[in-house]
ROLO-945563 format. One record per residue (C-alpha): residue in three letters; residue number from 1; x, y, z. Coordinates in nm, 2 decimals, decimal comma. Example, Ala and Ser with C-alpha at 12.3 -4.5 7.8 and 13.67 -1.06 7.14 Angstrom:
[site ALA 1 [1,23 -0,45 0,78]]
[site SER 2 [1,37 -0,11 0,71]]
//
This chain:
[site UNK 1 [4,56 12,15 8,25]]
[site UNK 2 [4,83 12,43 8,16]]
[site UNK 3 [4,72 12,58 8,49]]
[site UNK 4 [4,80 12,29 8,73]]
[site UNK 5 [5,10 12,22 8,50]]
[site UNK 6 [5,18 12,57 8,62]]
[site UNK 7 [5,05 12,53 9,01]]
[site UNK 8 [5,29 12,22 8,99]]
[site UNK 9 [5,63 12,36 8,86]]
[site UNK 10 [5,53 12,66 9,10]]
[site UNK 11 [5,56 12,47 9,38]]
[site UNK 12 [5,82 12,28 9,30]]
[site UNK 13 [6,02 12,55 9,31]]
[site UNK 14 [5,91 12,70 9,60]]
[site UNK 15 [5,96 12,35 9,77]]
[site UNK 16 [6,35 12,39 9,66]]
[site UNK 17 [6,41 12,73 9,76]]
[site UNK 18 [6,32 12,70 10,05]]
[site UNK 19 [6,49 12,40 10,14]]
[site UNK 20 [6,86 12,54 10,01]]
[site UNK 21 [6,78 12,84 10,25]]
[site UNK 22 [6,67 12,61 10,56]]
[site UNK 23 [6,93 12,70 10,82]]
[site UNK 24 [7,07 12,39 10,94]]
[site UNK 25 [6,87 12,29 11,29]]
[site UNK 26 [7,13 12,06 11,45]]
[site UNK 27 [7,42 11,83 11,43]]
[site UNK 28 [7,38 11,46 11,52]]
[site UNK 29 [7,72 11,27 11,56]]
[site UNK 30 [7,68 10,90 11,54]]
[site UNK 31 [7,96 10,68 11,64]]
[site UNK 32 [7,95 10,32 11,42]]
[site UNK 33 [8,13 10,03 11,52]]
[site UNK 34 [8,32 9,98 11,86]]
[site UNK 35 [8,18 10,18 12,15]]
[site UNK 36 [8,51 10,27 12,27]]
[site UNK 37 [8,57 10,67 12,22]]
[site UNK 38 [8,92 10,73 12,13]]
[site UNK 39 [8,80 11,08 11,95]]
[site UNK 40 [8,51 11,25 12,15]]
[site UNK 41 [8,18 11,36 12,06]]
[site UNK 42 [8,31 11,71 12,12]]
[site UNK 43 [8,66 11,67 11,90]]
[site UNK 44 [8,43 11,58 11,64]]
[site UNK 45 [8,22 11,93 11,65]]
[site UNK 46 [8,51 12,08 11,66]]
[site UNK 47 [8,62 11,99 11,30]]
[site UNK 48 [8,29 12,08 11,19]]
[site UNK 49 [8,36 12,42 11,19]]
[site UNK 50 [8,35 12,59 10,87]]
[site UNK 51 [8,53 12,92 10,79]]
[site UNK 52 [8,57 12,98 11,19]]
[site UNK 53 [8,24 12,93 11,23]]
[site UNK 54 [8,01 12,71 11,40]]
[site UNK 55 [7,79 12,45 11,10]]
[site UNK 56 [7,47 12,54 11,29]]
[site UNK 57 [7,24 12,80 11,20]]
[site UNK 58 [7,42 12,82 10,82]]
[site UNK 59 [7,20 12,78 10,53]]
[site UNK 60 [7,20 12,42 10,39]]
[site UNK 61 [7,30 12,63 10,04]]
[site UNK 62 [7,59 12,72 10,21]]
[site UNK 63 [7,73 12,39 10,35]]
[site UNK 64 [8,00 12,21 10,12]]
[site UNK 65 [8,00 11,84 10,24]]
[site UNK 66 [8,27 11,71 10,10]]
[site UNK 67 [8,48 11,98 10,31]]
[site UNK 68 [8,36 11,89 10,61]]
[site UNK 69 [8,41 11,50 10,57]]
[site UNK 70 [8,77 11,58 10,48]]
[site UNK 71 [8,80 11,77 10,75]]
[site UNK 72 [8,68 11,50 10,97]]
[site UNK 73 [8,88 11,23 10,78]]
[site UNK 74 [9,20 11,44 10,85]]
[site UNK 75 [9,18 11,27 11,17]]
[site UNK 76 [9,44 11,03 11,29]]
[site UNK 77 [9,21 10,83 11,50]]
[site UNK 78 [8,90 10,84 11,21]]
[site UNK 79 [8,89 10,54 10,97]]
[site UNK 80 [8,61 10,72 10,83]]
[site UNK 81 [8,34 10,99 10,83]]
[site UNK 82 [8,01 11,05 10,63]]
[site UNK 83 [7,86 11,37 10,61]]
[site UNK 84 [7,49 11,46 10,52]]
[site UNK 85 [7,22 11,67 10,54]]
[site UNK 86 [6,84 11,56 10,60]]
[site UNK 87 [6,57 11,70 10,45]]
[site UNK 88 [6,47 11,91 10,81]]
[site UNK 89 [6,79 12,07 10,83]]
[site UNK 90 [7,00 11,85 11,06]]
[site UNK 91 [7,36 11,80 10,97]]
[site UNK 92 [7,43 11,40 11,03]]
[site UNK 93 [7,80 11,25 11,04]]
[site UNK 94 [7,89 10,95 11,08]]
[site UNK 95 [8,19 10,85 11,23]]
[site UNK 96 [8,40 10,53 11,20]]
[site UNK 97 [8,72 10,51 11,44]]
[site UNK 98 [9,02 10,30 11,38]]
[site UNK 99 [9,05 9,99 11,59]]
[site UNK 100 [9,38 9,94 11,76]]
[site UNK 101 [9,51 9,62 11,77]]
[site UNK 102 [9,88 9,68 11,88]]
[site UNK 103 [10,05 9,91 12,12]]
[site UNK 104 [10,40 10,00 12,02]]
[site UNK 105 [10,58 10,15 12,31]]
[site UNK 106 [10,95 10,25 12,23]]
[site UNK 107 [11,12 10,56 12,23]]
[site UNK 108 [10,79 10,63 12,08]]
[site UNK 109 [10,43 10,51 12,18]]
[site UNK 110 [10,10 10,48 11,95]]
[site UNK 111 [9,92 10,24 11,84]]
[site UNK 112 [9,89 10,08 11,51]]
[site UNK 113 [9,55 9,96 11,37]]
[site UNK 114 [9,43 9,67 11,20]]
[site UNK 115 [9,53 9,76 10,83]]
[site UNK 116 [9,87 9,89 10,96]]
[site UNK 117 [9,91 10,21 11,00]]
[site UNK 118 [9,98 10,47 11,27]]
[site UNK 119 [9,72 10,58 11,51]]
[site UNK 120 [9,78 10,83 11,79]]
[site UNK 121 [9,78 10,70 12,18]]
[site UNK 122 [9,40 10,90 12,31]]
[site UNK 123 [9,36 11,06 12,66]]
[site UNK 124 [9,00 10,94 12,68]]
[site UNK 125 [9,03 10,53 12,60]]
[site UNK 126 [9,34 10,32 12,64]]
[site UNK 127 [9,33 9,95 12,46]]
[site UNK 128 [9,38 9,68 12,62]]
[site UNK 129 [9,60 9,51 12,33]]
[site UNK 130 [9,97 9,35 12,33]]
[site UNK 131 [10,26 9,59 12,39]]
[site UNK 132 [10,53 9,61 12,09]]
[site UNK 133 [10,89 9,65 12,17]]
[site UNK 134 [11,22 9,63 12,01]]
[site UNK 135 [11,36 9,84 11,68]]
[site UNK 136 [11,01 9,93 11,55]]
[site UNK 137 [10,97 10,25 11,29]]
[site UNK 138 [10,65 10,43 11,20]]
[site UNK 139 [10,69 10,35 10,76]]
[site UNK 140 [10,81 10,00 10,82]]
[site UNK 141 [10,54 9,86 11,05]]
[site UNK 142 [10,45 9,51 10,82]]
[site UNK 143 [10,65 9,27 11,02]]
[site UNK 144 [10,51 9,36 11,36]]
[site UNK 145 [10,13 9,44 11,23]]
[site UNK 146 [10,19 9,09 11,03]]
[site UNK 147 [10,21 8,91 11,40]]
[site UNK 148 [9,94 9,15 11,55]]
[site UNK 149 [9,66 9,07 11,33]]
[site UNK 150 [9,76 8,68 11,39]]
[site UNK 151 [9,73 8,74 11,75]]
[site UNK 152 [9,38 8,94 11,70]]
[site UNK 153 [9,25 8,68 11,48]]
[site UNK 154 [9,33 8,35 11,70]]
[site UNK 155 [9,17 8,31 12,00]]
[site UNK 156 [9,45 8,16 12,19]]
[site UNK 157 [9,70 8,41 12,09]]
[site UNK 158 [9,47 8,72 12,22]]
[site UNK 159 [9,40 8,53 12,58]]
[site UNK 160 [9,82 8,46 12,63]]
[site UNK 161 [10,02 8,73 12,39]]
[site UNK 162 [10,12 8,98 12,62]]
[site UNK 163 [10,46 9,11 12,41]]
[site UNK 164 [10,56 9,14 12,04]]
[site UNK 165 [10,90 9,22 12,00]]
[site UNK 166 [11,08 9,32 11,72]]
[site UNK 167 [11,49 9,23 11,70]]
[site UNK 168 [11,70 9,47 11,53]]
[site UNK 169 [11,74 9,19 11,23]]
[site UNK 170 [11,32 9,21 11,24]]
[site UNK 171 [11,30 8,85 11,36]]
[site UNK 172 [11,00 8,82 11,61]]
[site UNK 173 [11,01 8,66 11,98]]
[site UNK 174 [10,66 8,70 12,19]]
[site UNK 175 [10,57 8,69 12,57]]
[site UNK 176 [10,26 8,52 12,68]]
[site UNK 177 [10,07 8,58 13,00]]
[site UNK 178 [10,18 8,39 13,34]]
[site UNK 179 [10,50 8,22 13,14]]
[site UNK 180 [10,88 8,35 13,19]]
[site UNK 181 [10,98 8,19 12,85]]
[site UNK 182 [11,07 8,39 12,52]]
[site UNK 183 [10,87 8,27 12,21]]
[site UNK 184 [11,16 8,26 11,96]]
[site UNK 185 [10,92 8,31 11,65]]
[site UNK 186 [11,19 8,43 11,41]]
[site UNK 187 [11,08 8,54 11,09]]
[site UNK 188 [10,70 8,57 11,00]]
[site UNK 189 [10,76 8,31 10,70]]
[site UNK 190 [10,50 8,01 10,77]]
[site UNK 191 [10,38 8,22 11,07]]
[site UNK 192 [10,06 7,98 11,10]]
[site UNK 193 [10,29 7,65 11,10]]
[site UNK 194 [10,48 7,83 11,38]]
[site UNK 195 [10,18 7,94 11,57]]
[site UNK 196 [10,03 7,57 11,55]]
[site UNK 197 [10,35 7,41 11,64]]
[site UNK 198 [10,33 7,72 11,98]]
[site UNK 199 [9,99 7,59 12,05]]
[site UNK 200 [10,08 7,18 12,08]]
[site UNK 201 [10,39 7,29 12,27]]
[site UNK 202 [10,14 7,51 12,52]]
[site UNK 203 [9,85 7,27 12,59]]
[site UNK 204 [10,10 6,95 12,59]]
[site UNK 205 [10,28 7,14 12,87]]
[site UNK 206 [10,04 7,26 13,03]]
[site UNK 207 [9,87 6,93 13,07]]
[site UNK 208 [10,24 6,80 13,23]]
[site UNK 209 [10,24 7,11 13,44]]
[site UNK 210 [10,60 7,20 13,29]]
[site UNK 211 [10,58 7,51 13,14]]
[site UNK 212 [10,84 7,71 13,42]]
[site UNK 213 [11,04 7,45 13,33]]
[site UNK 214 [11,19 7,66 13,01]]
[site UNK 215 [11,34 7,96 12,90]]
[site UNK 216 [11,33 7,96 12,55]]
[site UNK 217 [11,09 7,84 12,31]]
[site UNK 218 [11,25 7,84 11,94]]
[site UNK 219 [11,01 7,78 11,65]]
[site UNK 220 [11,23 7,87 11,40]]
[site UNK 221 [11,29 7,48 11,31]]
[site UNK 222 [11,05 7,31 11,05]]
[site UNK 223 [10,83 7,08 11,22]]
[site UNK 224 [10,98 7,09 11,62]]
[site UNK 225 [11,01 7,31 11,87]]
[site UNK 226 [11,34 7,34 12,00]]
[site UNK 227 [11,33 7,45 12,41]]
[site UNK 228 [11,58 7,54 12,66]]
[site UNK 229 [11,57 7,48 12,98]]
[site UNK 230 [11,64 7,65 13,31]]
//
C-alpha cells in the first residue's frame, strides 16, 4: 500500500511537471458573436505577443494569462477577450467585438456601440447603421446613443432612420429613408410616446400617399403631431 501510495504521488508529479514545461503547440482565435470582423484574426496575434516575442513555442509555465487578455482587451474594437490554455498546449482566446450601432460622422467619424461608448471606424468592415450629425462630443455621447439604441431596438425605426442629428441645444431631429421631411423629435423625454405618435403619423400617411406633402414633422407636442407643409 505505502508503495502504490508512492507510485501515485510519483506520478502525479511527473504528470505536473511536465505539463508547466509543455511548450505551447498553437493559438486558436475564436471570434463569438457577430461574424462581422472589425479586428482581424491577424490584429489579434499580434497583441499576443509577449515580451517581443511570439506566445508559440513558450512554456505554458511561462505564459501569464491575465496579461495577455489585457492586452487584448486594450483594444478599442474588443468588448471582450478570454484567454486559456488546454491541457495539449494550445493557447485559446476568445474574442468578443463591440457592435456598432451608430455612426457619428462630424468633424470626427467613429462609431459608438451599443452601451455608449466610442469605437474606432475599421478598414476591414463598415456598418451599415444610421449616420450621426450635428454638435456631437466623444464624453457626452447619452443623448444621441439614447435615440440609437431606440432605433436598434424597433423594427420600424431600423428599416426608415437613416439620420440622427444632434442640435447645438442637444434636441434631436431624424431623417428616414425615401422622405424629405425633418423628424422634429426634440428632447429624448417620453422618447417612446414620440416614437409611437412618428409611427401613426407614417402608416396613416402612407396609406393617403401624402407623405411629400411635408416638411417638418414636430413631435415635441404631447399627444399630436404638429406638420408643416410645403
Amino acid at each position: 500500500m505505502i508503495g502504490l501510495f508512492g507510485l501515485v504521488i510519483f506520478l502525479f508529479a511527473f504528470a505536473t511537471v511536465r505539463n508547466e514545461t509543455r511548450k505551447v503547440s498553437s493559438i486558436d482565435i475564436r471570434f463569438v458573436g457577430e461574424n462581422n470582423l472589425f479586428v482581424t484574426h491577424e490584429t489579434v496575434s499580434k497583441l499576443l505577443i509577449q515580451n517581443h516575442h511570439s506566445v508559440k513555442n513558450l512554456s505554458k509555465e511561462t505564459l501569464d494569462l491575465n496579461q495577455l487578455e489585457n492586452a487584448l482587451n486594450s483594444n478599442p474594437m474588443i468588448k471582450s477577450a478570454e484567454v486559456y490554455v488546454t491541457v495539449n498546449g494550445a493557447v485559446k482566446a476568445d474574442i468578443e467585438q463591440k457592435t456598432p450601432i451608430a455612426r457619428v460622422s462630424t468633424t470626427e467619424s467613429y462609431y459608438i456601440d451599443d452601451e455608449g461608448f466610442y469605437m474606432p471606424l475599421s478598414s476591414n468592415f463598415t456598418a451599415r447603421v444610421p449616420i450621426v450629425t450635428g454638435y456631437v462630443k466623444k464624453n457626452n455621447l447619452k443623448n444621441v446613443y439614447t435615440v440609437a439604441n431606440k432605433v436598434k431596438n424597433d423594427d420600424f425605426l431600423m428599416k426608415n432612420v437613416i439620420e440622427i442629428h444632434q442640435n447645438i441645444d442637444q434636441t434631436i431631429s431624424l431623417k428616414l429613408r425615401q422622405c424629405d421631411f425633418i423628424v422634429q423629435v426634440g428632447t429624448i423625454n417620453f422618447l417612446n410616446k414620440k416614437i409611437n405618435n412618428l409611427k401613426a403619423f407614417y402608416q396613416k400617411n402612407l396609406q393617403d400617399k401624402t407623405l411629400n406633402n411635408y416638411s417638418k414633422v414636430n413631435l415635441q407636442f404631447d399627444n399630436q403631431v404638429v406638420c408643416t407643409k410645403i
